[in-house]
N, CA and C of each residue as an Amber inpcrd file, in Angstrom:
protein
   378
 -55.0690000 -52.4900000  -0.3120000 -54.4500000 -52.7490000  -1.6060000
 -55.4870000 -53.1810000  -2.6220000 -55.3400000 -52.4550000  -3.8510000
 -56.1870000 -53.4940000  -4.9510000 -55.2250000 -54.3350000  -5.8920000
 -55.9600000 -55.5280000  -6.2360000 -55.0340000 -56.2780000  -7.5860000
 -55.8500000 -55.9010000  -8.9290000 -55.6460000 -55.4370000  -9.7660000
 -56.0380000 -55.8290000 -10.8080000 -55.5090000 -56.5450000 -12.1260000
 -56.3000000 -57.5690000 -12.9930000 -55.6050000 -58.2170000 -13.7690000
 -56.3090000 -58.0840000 -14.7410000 -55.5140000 -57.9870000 -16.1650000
 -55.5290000 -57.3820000 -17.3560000 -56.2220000 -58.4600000 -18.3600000
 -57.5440000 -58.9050000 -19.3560000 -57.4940000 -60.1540000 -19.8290000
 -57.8770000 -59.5100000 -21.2790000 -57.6030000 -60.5940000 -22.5660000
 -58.6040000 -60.4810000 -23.5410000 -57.7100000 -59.5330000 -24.5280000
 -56.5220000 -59.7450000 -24.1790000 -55.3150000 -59.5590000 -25.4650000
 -55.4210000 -60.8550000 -26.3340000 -54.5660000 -60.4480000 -27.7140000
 -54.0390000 -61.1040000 -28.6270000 -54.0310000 -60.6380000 -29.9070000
 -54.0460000 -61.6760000 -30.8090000 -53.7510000 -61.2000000 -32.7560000
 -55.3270000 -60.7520000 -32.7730000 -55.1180000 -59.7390000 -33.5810000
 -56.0910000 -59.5430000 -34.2690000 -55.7080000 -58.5920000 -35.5770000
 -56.6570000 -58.8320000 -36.6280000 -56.2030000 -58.2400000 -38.2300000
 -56.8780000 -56.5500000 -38.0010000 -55.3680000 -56.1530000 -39.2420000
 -56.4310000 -54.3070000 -38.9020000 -58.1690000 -54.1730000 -39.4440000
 -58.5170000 -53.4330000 -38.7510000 -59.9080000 -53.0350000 -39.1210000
 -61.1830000 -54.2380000 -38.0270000 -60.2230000 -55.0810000 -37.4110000
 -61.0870000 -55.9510000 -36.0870000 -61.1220000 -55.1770000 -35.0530000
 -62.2150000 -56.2420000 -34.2400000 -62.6650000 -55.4310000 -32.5070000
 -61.5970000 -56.6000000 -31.6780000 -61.7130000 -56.1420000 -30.4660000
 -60.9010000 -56.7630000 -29.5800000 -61.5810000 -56.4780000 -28.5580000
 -62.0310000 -57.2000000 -26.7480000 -62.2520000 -56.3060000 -25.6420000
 -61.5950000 -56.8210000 -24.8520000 -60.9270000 -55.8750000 -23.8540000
 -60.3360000 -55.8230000 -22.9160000 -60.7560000 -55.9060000 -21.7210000
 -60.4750000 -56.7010000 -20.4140000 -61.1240000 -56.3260000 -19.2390000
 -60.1670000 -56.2650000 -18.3230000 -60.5740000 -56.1340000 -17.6940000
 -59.8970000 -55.9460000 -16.2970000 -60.4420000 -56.4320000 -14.8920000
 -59.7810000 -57.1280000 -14.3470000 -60.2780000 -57.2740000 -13.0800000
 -59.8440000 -57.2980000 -11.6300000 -60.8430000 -56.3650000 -10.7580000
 -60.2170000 -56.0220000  -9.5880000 -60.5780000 -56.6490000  -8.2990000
 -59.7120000 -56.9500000  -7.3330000 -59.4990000 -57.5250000  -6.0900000
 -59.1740000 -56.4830000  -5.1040000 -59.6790000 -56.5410000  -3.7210000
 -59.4710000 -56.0390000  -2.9180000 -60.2230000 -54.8840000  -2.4070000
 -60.4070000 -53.4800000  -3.4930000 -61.0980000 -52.9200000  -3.2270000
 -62.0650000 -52.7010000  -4.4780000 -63.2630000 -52.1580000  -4.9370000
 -64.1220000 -52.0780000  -5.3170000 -64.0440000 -50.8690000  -6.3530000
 -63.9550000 -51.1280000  -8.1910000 -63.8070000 -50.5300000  -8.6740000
 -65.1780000 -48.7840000  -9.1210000 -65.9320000 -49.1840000  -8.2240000
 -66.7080000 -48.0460000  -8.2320000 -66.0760000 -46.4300000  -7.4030000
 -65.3170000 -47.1130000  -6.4010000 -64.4930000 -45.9500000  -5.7320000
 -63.3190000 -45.6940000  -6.1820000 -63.0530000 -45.8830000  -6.9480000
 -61.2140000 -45.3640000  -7.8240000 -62.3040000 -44.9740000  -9.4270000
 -60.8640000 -44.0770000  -9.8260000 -60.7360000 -44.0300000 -11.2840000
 -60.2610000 -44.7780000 -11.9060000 -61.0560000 -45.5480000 -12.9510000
 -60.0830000 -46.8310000 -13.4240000 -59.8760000 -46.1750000 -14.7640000
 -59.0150000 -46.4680000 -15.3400000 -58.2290000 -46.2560000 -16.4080000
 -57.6480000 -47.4190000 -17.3530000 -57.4000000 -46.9990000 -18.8500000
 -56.3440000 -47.9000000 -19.6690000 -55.2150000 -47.0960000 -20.1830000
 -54.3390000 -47.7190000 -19.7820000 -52.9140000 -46.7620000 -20.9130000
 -52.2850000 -48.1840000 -21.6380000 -51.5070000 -47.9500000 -22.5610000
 -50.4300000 -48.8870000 -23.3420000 -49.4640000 -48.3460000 -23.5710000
 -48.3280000 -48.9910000 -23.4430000 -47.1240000 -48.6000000 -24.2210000
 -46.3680000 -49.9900000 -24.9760000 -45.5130000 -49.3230000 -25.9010000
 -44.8780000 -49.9720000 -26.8910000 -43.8290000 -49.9340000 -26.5990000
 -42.7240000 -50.6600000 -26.7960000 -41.2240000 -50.6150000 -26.4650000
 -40.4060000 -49.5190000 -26.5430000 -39.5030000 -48.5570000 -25.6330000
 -39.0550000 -47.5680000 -25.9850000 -39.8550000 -46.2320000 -25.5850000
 -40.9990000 -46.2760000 -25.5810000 -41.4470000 -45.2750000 -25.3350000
 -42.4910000 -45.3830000 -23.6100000 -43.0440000 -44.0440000 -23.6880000
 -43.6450000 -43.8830000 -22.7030000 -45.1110000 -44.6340000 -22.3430000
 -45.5390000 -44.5630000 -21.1960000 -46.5670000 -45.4250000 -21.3060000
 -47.8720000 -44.2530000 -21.6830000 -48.8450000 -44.7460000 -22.6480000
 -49.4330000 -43.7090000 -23.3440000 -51.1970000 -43.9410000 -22.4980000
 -51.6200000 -42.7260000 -22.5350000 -53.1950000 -42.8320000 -21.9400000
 -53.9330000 -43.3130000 -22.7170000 -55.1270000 -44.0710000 -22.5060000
 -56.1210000 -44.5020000 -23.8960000 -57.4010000 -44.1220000 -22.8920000
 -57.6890000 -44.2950000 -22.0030000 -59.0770000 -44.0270000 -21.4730000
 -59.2530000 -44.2330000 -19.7760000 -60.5160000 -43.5510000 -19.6020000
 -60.3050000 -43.5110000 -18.1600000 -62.0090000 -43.1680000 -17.6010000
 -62.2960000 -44.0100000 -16.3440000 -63.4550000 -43.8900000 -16.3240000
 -64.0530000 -42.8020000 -14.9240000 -64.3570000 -42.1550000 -14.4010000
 -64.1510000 -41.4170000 -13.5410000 -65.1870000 -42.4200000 -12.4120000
 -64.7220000 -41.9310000 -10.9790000 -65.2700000 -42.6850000  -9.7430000
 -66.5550000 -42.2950000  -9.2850000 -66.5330000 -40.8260000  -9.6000000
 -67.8420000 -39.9160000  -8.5910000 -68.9900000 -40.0300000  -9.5760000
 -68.7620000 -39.9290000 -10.9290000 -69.7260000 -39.6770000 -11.8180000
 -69.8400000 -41.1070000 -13.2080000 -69.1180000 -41.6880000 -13.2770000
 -69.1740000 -42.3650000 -14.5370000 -68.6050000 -41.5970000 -15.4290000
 -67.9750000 -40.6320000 -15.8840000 -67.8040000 -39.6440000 -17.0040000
 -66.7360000 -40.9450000 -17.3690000 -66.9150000 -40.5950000 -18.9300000
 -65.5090000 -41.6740000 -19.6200000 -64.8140000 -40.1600000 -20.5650000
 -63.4790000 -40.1450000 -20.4320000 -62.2630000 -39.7560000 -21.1770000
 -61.4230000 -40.5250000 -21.9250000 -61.5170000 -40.2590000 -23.1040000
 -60.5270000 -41.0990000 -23.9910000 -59.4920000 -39.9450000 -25.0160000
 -58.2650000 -40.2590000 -25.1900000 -57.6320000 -40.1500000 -25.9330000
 -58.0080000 -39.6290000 -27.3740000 -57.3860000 -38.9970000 -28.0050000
 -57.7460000 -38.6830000 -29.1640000 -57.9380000 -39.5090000 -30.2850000
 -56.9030000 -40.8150000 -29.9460000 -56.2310000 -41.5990000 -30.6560000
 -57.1880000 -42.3790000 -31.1190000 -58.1380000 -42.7470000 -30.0790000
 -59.2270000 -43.8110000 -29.8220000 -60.6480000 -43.6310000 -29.7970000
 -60.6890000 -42.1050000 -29.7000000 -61.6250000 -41.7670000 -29.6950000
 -62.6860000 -41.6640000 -31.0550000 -63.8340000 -42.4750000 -30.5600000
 -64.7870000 -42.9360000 -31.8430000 -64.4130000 -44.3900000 -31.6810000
 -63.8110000 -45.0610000 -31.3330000 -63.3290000 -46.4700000 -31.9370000
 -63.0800000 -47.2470000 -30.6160000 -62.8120000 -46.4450000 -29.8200000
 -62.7050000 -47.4440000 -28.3360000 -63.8490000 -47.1190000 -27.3050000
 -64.1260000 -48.0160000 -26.2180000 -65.3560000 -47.7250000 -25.4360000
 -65.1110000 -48.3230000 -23.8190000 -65.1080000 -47.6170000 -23.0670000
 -64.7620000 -47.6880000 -22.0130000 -65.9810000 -48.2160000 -20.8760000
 -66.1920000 -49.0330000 -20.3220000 -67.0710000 -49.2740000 -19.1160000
 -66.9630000 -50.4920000 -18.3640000 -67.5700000 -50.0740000 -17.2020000
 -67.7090000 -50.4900000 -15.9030000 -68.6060000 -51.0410000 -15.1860000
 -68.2290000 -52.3330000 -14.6700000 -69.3400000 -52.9690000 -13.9550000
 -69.1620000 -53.6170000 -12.3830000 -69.9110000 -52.6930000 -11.6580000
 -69.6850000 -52.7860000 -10.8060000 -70.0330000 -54.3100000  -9.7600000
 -71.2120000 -54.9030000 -10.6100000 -71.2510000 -55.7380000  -9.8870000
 -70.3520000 -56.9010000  -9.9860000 -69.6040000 -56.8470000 -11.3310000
 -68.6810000 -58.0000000 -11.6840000 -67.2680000 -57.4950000 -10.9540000
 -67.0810000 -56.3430000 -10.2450000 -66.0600000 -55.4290000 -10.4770000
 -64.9390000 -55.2080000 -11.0440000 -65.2060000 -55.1760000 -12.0670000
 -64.4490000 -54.8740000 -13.8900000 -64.7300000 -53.8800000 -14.6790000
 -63.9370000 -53.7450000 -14.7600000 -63.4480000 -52.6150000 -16.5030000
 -63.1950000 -53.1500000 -17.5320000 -64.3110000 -53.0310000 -18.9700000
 -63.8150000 -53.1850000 -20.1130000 -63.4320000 -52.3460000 -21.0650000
 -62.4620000 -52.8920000 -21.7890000 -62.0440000 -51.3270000 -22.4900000
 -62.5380000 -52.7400000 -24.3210000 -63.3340000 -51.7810000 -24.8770000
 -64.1660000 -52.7520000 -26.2010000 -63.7880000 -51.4750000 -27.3800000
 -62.7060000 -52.6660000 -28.2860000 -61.8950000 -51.7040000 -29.1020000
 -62.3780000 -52.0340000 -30.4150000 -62.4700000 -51.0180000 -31.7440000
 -63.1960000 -51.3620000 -32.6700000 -62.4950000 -50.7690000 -34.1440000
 -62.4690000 -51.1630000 -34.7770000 -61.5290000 -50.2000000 -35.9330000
 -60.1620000 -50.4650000 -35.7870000 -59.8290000 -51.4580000 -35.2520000
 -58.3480000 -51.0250000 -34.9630000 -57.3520000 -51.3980000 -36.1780000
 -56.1520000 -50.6680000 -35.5720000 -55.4030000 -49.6600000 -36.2980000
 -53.7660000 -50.8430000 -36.4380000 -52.7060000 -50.6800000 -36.9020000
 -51.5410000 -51.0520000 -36.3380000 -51.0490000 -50.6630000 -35.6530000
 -51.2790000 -49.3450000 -35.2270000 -50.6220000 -48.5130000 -34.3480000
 -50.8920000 -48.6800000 -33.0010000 -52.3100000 -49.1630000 -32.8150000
 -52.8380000 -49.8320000 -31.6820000 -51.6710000 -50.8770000 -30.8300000
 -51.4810000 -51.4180000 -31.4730000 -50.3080000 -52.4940000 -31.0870000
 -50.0500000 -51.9670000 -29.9580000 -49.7090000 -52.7660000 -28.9090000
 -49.2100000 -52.6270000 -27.5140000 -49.4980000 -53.6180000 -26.1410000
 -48.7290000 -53.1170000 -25.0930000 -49.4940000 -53.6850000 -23.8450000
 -50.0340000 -53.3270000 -23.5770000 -51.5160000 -53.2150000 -23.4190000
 -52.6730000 -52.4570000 -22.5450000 -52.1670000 -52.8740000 -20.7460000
 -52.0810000 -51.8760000 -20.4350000 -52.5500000 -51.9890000 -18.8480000
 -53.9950000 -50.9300000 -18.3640000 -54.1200000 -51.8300000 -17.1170000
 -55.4680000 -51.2200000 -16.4740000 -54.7500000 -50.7320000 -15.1000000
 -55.4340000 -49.6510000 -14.7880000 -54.7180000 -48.6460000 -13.9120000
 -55.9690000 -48.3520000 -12.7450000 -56.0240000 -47.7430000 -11.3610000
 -56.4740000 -47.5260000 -10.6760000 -56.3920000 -46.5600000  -9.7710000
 -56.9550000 -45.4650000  -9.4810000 -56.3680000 -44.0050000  -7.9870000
 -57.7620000 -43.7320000  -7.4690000 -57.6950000 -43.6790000  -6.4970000
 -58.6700000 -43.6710000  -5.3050000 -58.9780000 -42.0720000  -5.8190000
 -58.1600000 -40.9590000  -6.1200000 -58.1000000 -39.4190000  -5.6160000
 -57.8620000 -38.7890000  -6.6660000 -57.5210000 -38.7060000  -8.0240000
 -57.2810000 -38.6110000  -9.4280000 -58.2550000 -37.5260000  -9.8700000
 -57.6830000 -36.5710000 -10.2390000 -58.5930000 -35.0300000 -10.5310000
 -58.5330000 -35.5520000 -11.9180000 -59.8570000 -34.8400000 -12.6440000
 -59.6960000 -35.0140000 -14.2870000 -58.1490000 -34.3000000 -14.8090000
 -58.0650000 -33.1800000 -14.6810000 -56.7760000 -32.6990000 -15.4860000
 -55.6660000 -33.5910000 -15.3100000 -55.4700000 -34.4750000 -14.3320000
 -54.3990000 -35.6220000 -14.4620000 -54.4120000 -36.7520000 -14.6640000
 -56.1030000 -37.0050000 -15.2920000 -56.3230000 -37.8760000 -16.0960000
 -55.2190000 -38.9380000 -16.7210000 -54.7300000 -38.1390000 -17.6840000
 -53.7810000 -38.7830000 -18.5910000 -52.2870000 -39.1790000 -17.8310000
 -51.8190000 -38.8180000 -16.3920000 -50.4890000 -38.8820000 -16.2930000
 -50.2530000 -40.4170000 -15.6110000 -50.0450000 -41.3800000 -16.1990000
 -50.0110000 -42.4120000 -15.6580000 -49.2320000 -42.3200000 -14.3170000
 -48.5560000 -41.6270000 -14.1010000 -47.5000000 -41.6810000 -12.3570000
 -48.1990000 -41.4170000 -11.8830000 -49.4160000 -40.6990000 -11.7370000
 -51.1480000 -40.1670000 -10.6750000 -51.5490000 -41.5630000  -9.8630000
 -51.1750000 -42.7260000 -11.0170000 -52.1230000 -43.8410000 -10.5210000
 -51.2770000 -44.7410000  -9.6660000 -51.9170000 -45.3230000  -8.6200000
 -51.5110000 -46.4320000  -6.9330000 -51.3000000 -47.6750000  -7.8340000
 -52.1270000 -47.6550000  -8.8820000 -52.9380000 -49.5690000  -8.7260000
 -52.2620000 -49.8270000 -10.2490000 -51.7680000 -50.6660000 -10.2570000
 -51.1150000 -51.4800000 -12.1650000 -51.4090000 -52.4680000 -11.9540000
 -52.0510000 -53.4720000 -13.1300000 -52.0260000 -54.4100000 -13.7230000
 -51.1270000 -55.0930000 -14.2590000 -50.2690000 -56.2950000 -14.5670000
 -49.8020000 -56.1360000 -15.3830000 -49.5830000 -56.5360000 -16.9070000
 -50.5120000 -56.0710000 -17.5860000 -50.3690000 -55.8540000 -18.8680000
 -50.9230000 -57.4480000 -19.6590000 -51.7160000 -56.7580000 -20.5700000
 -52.2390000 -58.0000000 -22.0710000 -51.8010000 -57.0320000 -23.3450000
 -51.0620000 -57.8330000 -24.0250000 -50.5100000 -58.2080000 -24.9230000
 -51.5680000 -57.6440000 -25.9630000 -51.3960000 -56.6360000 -27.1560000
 -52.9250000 -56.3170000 -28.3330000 -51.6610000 -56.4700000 -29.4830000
 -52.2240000 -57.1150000 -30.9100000 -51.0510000 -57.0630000 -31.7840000
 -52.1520000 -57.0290000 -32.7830000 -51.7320000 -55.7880000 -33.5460000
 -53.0280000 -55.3150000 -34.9130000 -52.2100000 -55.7900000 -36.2200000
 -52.6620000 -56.8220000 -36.7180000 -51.4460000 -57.2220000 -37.7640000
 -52.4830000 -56.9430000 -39.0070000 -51.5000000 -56.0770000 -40.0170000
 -52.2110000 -56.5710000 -41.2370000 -51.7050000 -57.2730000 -42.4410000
């Protein structure tokens, strides 16, 4: 089993940075794909980024892309997701996600992933 726990939510005004981490227990985030998605009330839970296991490759969202930054440290074994520009739309729960076996093309489908966090709180107020 892995745990991971979500830190480094809260207020922040539009056009601030925010970073996100994550941290994992149990097994060792160099062998999974770690990932961030958020969702907002009502809707689905949405992809924001994802870091791949075999290679380091980072995938992000369109949404975020340019403005969010994804990485990994293995010796702390954590994921930060370091957000910049942000938006109101940003607003959400970030969760940090985890799959041992996760092909890129299913990148984005959050049901792919074993491992949830659960969730920090991001609120882009302007």
């Amino acid at each position: 089993q892995m745990q991971l726990k979500e830190s480094g939510g809260g207020l922040v005004q539009v056009g601030g940075s925010l970073s996100l981490s994550c941290a994992a227990s149990g097994r060792s985030v160099s062998r999974y794909t770690m990932a961030w998605f958020r969702q907002t009330p009502g809707k689905e839970r949405e992809f924001v980024a994802a870091i791949k296991s075999s290679n380091s490759a980072t995938y992000y969202a369109d949404s975020v892309k340019g403005r969010f930054t994804m990485s990994r440290d293995t010796a702390k074994n954590t994921v930060t997701l370091q957000m910049k520009s942000l938006k109101s739309e940003d607003t959400a729960v970030y969760y940090c996600a985890a799959d041992a076996s996760i092909i890129v093309s299913t990148l984005s489908q959050a049901y792919q992933y074993d491992f949830w966090g659960q969730g920090t709180q991001v609120t882009v107020s302007s």
